[in-house]
Backbone as JSON Lines, residues from 0, in Angstrom:
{"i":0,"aa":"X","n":[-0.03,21.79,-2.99],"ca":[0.54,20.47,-2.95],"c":[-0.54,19.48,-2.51]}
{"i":1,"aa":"X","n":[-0.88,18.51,-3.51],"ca":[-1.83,17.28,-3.19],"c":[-1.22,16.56,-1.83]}
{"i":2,"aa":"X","n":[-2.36,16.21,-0.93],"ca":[-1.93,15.23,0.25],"c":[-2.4,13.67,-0.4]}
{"i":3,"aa":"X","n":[-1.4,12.88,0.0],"ca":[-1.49,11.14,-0.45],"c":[-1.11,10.72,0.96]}
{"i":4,"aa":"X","n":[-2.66,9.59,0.86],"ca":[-2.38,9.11,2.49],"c":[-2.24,7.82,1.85]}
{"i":5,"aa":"X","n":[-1.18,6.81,2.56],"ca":[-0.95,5.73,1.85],"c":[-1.3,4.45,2.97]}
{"i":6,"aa":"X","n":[-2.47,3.6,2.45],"ca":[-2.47,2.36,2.92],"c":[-1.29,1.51,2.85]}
{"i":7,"aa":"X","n":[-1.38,0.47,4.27],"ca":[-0.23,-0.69,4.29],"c":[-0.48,-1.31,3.25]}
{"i":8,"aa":"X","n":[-1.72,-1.99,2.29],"ca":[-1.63,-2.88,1.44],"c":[-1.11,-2.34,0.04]}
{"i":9,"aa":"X","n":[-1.06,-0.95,0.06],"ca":[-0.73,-0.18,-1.19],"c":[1.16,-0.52,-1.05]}
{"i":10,"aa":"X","n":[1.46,-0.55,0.43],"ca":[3.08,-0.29,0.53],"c":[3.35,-1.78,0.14]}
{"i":11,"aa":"X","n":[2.88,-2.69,0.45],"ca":[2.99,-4.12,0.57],"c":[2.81,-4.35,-1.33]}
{"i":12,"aa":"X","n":[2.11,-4.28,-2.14],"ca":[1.54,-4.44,-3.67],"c":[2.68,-3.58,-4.27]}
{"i":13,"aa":"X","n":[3.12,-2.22,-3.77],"ca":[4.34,-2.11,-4.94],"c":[5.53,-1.19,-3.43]}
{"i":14,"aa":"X","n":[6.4,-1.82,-3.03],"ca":[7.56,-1.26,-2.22],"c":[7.85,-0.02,-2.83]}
{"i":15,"aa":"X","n":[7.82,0.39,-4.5],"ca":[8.66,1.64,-4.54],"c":[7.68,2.64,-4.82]}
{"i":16,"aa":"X","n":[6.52,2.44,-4.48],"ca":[5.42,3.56,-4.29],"c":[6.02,5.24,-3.58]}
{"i":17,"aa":"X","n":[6.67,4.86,-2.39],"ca":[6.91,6.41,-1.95],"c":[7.43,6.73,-3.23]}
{"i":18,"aa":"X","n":[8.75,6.64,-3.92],"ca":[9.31,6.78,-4.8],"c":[8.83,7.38,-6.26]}
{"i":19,"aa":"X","n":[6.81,6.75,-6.27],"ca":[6.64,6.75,-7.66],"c":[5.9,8.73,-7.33]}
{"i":20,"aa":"X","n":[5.23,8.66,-6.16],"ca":[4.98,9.93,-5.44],"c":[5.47,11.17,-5.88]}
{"i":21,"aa":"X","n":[4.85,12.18,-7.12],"ca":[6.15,13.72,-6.64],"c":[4.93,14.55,-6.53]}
{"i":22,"aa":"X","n":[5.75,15.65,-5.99],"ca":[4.84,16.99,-5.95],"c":[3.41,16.68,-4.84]}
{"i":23,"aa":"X","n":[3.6,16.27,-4.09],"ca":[2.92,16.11,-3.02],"c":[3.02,15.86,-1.47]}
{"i":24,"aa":"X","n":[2.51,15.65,-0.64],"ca":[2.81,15.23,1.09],"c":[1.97,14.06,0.9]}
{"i":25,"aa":"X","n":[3.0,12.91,1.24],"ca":[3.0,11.59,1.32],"c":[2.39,11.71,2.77]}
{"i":26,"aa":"X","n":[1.27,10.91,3.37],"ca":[0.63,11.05,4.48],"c":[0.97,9.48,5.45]}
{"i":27,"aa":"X","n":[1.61,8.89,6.16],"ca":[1.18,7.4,6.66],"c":[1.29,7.68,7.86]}
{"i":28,"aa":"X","n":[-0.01,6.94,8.14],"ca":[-0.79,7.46,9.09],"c":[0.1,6.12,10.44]}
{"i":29,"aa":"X","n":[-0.05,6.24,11.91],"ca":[0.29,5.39,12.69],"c":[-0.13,3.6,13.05]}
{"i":30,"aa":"X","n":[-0.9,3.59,12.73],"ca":[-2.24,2.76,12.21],"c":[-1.07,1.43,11.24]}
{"i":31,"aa":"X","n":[-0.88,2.3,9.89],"ca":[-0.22,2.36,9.18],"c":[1.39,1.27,9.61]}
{"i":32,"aa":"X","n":[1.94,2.34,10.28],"ca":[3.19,2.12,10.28],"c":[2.98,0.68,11.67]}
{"i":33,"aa":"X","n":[1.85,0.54,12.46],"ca":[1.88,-1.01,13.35],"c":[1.48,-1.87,12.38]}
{"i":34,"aa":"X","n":[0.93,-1.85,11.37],"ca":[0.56,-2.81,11.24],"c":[1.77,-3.47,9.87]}
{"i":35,"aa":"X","n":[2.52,-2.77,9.46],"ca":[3.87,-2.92,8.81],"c":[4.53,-3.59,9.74]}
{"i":36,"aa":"X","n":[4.45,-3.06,11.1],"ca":[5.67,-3.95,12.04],"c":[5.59,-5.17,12.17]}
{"i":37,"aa":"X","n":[3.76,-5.51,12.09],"ca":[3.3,-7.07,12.51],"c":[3.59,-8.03,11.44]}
{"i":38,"aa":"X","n":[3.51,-7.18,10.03],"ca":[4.11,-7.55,8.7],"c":[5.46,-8.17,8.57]}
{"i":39,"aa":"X","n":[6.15,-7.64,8.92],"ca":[7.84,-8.17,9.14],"c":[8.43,-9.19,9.66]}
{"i":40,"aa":"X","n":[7.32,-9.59,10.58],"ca":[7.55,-10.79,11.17],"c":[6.98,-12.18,10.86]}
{"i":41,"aa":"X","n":[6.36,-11.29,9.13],"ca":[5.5,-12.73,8.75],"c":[7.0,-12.86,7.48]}
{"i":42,"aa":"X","n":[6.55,-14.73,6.66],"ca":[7.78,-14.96,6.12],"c":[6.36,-14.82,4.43]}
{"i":43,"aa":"X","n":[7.94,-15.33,3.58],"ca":[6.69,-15.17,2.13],"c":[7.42,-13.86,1.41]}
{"i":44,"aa":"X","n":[6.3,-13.5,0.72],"ca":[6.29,-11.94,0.12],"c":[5.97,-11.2,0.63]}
{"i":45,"aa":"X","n":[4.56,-11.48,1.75],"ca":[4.65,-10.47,2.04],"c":[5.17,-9.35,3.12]}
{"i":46,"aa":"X","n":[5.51,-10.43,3.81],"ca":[6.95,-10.19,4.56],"c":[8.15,-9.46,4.09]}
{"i":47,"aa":"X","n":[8.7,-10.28,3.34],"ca":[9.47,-9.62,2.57],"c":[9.49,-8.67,2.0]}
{"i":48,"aa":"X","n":[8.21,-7.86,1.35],"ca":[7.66,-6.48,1.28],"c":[7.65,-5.41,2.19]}
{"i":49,"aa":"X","n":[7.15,-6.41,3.34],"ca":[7.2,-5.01,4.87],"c":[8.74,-4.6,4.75]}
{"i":50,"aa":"X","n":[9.53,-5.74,5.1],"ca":[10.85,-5.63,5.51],"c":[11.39,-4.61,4.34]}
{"i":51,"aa":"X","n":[10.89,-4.46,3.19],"ca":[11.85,-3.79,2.12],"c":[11.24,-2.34,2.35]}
{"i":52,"aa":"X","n":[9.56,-2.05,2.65],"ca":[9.2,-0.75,3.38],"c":[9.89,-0.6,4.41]}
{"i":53,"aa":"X","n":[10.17,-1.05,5.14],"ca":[10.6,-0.93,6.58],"c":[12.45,0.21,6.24]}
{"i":54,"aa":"X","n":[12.9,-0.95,5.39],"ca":[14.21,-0.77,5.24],"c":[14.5,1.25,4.34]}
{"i":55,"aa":"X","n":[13.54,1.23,3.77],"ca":[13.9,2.32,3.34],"c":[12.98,3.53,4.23]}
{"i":56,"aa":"X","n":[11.68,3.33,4.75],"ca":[11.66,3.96,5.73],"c":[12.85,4.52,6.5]}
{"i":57,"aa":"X","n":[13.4,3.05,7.07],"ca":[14.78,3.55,8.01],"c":[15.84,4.26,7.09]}
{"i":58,"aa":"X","n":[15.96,4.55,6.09],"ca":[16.78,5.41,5.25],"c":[16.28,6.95,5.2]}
{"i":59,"aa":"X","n":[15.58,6.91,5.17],"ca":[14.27,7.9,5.07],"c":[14.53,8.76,6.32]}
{"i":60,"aa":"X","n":[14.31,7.96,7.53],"ca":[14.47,8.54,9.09],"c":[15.82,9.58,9.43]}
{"i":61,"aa":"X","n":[16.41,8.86,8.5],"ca":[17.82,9.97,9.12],"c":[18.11,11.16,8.3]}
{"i":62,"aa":"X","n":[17.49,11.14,7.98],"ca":[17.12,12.73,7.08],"c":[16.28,14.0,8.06]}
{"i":63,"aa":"X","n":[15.45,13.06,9.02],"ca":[14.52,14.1,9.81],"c":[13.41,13.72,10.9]}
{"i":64,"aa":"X","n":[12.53,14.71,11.75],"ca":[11.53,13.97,11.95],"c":[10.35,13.36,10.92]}
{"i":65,"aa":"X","n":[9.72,12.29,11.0],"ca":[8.68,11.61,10.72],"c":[7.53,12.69,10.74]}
{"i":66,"aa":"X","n":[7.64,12.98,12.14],"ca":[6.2,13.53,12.65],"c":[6.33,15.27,11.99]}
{"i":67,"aa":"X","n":[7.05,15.58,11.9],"ca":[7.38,17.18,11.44],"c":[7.09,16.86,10.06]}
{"i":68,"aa":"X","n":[8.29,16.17,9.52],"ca":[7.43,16.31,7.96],"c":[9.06,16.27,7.61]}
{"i":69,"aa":"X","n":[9.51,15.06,6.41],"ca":[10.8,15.16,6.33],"c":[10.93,15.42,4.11]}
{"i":70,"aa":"X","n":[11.26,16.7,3.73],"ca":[11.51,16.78,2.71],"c":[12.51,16.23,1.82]}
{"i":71,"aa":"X","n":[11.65,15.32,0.89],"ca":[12.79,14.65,-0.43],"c":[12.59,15.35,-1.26]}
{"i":72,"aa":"X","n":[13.33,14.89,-2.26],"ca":[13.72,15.53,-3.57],"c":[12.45,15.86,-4.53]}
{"i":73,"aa":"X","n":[11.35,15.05,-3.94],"ca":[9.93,14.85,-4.99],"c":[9.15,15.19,-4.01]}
{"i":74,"aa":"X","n":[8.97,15.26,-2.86],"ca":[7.7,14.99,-2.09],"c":[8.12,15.19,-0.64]}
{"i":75,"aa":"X","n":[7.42,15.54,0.24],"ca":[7.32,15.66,1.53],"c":[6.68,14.15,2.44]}
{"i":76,"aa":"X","n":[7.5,13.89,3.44],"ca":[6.77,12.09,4.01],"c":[6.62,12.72,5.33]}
{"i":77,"aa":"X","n":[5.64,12.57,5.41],"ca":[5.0,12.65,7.07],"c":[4.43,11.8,7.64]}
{"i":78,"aa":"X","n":[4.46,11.23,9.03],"ca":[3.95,10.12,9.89],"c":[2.63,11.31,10.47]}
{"i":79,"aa":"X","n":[1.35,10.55,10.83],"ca":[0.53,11.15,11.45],"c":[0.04,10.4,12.19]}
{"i":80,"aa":"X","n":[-0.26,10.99,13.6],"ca":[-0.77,10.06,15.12],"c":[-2.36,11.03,15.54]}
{"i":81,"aa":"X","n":[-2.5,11.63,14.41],"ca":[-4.1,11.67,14.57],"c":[-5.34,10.86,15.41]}
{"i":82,"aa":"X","n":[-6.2,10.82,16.13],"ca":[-7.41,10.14,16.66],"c":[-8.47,10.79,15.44]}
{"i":83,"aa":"X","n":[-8.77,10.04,14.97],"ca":[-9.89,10.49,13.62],"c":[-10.99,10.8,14.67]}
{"i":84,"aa":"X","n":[-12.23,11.72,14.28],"ca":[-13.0,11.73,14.45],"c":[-14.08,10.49,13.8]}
{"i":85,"aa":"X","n":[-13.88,9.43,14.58],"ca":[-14.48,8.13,13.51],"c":[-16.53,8.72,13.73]}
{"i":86,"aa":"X","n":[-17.0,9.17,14.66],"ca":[-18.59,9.65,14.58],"c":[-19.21,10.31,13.59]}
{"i":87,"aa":"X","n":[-18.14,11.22,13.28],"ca":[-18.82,12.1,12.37],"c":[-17.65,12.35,10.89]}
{"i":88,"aa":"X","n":[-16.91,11.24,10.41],"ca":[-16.65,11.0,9.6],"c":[-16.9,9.58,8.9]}
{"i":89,"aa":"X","n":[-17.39,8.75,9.7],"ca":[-17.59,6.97,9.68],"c":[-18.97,6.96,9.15]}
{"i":90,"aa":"X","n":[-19.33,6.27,7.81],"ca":[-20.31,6.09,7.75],"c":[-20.8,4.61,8.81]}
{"i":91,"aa":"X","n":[-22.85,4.87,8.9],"ca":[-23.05,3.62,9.98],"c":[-22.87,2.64,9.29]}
{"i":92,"aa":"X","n":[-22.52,1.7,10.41],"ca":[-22.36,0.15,10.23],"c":[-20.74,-0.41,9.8]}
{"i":93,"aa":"X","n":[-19.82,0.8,9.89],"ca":[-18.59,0.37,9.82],"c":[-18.28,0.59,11.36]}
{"i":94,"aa":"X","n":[-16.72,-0.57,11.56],"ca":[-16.23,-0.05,12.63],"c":[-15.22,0.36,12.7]}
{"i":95,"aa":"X","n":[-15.93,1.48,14.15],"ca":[-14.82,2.16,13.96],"c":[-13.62,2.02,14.6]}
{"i":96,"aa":"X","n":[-13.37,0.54,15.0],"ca":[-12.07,0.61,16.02],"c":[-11.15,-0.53,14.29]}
{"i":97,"aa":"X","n":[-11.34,-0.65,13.09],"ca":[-10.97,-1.18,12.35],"c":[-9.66,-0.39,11.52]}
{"i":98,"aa":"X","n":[-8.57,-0.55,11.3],"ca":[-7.8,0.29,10.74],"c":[-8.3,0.59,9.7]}
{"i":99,"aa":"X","n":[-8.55,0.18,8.64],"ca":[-9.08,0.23,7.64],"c":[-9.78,2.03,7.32]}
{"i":100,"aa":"X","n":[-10.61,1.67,8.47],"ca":[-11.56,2.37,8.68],"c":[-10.97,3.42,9.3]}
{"i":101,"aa":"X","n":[-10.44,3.6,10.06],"ca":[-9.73,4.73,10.9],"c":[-9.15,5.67,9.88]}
{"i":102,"aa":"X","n":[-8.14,4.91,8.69],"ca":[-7.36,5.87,8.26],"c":[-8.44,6.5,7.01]}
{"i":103,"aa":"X","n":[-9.5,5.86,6.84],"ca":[-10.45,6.37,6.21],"c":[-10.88,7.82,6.5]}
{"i":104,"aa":"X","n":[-11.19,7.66,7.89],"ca":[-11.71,8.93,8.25],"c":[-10.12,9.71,8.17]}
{"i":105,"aa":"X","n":[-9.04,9.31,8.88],"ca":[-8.22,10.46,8.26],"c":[-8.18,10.84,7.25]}
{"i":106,"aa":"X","n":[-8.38,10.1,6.06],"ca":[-8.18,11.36,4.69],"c":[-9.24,12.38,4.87]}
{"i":107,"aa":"X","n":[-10.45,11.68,5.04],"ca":[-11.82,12.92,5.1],"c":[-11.44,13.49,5.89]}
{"i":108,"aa":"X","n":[-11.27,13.27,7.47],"ca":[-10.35,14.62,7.78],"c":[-9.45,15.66,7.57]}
{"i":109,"aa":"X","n":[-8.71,15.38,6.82],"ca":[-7.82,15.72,5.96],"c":[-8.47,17.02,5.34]}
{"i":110,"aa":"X","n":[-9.11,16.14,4.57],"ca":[-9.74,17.11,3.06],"c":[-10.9,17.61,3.86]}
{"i":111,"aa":"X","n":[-11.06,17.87,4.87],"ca":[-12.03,18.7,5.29],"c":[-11.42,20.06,6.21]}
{"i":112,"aa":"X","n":[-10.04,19.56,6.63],"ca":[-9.17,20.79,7.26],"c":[-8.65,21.22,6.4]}
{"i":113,"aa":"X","n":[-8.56,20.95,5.0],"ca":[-7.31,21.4,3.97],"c":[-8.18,21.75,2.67]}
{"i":114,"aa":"X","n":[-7.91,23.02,1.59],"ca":[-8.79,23.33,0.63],"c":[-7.58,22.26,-0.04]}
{"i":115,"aa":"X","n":[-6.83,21.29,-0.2],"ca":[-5.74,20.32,-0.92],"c":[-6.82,19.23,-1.18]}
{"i":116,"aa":"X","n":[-6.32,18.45,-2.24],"ca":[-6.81,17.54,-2.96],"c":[-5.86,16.1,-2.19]}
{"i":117,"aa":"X","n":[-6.71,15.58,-1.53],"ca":[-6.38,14.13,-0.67],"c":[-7.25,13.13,-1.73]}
{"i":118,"aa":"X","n":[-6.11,11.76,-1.72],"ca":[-6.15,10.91,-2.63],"c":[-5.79,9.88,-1.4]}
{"i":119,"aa":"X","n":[-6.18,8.81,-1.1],"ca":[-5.86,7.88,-0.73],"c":[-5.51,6.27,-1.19]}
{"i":120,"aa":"X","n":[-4.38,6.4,-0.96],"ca":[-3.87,5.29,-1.9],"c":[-3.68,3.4,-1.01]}
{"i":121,"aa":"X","n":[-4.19,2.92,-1.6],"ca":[-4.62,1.25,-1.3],"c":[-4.36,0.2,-2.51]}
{"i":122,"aa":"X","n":[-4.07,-0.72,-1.81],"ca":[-4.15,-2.26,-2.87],"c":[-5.1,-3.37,-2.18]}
{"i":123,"aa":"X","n":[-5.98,-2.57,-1.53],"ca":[-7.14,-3.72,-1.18],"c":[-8.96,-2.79,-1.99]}
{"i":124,"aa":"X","n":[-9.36,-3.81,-2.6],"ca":[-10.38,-3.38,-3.35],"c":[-11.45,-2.79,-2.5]}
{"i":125,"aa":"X","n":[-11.31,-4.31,-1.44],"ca":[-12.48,-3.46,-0.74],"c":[-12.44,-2.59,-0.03]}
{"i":126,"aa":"X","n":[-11.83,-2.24,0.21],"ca":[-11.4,-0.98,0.86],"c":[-11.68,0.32,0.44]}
{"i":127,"aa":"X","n":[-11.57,0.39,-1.07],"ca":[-11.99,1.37,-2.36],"c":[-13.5,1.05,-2.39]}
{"i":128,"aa":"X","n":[-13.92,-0.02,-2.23],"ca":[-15.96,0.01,-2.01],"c":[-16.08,0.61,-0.96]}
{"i":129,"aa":"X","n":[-15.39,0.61,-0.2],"ca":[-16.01,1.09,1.27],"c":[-16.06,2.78,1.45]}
{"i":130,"aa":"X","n":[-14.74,3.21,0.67],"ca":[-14.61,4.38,0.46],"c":[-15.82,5.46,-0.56]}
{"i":131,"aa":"X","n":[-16.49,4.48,-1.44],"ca":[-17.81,5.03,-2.27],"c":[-16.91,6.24,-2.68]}
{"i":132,"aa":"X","n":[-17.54,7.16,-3.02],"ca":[-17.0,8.45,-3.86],"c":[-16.82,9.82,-2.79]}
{"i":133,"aa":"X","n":[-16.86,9.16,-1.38],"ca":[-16.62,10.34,-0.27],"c":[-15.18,10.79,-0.51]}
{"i":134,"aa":"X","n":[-14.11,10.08,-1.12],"ca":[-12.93,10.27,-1.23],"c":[-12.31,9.9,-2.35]}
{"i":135,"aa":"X","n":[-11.37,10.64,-3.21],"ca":[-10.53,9.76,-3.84],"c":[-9.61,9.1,-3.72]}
{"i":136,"aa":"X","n":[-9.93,7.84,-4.62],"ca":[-9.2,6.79,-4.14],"c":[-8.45,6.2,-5.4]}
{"i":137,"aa":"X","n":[-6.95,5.69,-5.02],"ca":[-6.37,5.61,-5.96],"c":[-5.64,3.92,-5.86]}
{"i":138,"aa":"X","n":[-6.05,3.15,-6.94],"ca":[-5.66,1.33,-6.1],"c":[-4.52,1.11,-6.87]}
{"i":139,"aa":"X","n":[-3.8,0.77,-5.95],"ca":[-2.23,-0.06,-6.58],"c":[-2.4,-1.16,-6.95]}
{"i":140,"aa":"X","n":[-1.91,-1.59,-7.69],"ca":[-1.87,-3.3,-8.47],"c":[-1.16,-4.32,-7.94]}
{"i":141,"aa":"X","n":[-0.98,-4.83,-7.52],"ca":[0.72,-5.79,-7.19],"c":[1.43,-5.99,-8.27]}
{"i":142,"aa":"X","n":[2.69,-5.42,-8.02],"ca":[4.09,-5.71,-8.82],"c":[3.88,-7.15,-9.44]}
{"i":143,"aa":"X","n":[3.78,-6.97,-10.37],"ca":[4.64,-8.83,-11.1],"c":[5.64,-8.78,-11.15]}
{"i":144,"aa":"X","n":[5.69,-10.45,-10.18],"ca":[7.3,-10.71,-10.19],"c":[7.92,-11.4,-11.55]}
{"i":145,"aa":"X","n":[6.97,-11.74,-12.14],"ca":[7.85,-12.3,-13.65],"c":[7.3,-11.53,-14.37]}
{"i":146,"aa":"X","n":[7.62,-11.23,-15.81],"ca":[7.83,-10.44,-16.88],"c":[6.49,-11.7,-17.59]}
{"i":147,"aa":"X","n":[7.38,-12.4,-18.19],"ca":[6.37,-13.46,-19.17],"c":[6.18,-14.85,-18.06]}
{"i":148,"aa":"X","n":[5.32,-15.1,-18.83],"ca":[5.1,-16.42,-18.1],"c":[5.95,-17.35,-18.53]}
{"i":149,"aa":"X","n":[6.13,-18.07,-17.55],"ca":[7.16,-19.16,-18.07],"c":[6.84,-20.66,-18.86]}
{"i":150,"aa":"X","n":[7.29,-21.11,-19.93],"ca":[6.74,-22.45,-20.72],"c":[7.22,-23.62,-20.12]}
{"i":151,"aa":"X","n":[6.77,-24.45,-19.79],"ca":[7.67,-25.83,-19.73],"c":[8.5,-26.7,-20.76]}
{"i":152,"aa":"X","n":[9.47,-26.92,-20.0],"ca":[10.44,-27.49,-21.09],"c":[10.05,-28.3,-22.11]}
{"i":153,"aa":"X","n":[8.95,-28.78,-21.72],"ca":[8.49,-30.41,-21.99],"c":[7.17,-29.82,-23.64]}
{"i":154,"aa":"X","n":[7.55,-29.89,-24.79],"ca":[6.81,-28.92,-25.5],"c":[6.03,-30.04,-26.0]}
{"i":155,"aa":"X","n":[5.51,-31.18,-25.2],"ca":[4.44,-31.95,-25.84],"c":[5.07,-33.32,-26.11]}
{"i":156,"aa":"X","n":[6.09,-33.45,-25.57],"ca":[7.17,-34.77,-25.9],"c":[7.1,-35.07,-24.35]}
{"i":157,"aa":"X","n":[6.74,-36.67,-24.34],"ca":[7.34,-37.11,-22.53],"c":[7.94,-38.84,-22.77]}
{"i":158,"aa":"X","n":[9.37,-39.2,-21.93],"ca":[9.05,-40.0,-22.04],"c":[8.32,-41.14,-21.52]}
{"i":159,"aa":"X","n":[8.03,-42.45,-22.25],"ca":[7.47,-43.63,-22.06],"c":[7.76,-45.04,-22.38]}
{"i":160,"aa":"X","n":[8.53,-45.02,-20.62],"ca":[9.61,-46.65,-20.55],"c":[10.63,-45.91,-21.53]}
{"i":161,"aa":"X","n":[10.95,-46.63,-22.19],"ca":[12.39,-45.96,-23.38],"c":[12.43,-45.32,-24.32]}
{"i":162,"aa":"X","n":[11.12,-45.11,-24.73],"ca":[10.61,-44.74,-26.42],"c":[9.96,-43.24,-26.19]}
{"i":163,"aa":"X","n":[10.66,-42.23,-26.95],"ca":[9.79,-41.2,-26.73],"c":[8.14,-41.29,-27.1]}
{"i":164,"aa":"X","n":[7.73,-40.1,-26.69],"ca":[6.44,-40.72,-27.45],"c":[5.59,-38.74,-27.37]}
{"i":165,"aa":"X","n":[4.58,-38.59,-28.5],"ca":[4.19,-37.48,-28.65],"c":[2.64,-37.57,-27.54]}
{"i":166,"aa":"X","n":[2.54,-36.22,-26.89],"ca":[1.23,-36.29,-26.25],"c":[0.01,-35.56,-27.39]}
{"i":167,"aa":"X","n":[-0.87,-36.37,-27.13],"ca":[-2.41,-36.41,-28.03],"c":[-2.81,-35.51,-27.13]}
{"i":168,"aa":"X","n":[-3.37,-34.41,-28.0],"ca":[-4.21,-33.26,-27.6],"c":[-5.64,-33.74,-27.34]}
């Protein structure tokens, strides 16, 4: 079974990510799950994103522990409160008190305690530069909220004083 450790910006870019997940152990790390909380309290989308992770998380919870490892129908979700070894998994010149960076070294930790194939999943780019090819890395897109773009009513006609009048390209 592949391990998927999932970044906050990956949960934030598409909410039904756990969902899209099978045949694997969904990994979110603690790191993870604070900085979703600080999320919730912002307004917008992307707020509104935490809150819709949040919400099915809490659906999620009453099925089991977090920290044990709670089995769905597709996939296994586990919370992890790991201390990475950030020295000897951190490349220099990152830091290491940066989440970013922290849950970094957890996947390499990961895939260095486990002969399993760890994928770490994100919707921040740079984050995937930073990662170089020590890990695989897998980037979420953000959901579009509209389908097509929308036209304006106005198809080149406006009026002027009383008289319609055509706009010159």
């Amino acid at each position: 079974m592949d391990i998927c450790v999932i970044d906050t910006s990956a949960l934030i870019a598409d909410t039904d990510l756990i969902k899209k997940l099978f045949l694997c152990r969904i990994v979110i790390h603690t790191v993870v799950v604070e900085e979703l909380s600080k999320l919730c309290k912002k307004s917008g989308i992307t707020g509104a994103n935490a809150r819709k992770v949040k919400n099915e998380l809490l659906m999620i919870k009453n099925r089991g522990d977090f920290y044990k490892g709670i089995q769905l129908p597709n996939c296994i979700i586990q919370f992890d409160d790991r201390k990475p070894s950030t020295d000897k998994f951190l490349r220099f010149g990152f830091d290491p008190h940066d989440n970013d960076n922290l849950l970094l070294c957890v996947a390499k930790e990961l895939q260095s305690e486990t002969n399993q194939k760890v994928t770490l999943f994100t919707g921040d780019k740079f984050f995937s530069l930073k990662a170089g090819n020590d890990i695989n890395i897998e980037y979420v897109k953000q959901k579009s909220r509209t389908g097509k773009k929308k036209k304006g009513k106005n198809k080149g006609y406006y009026n002027k004083g009383s008289e319609l009048a055509i706009k010159r390209a």
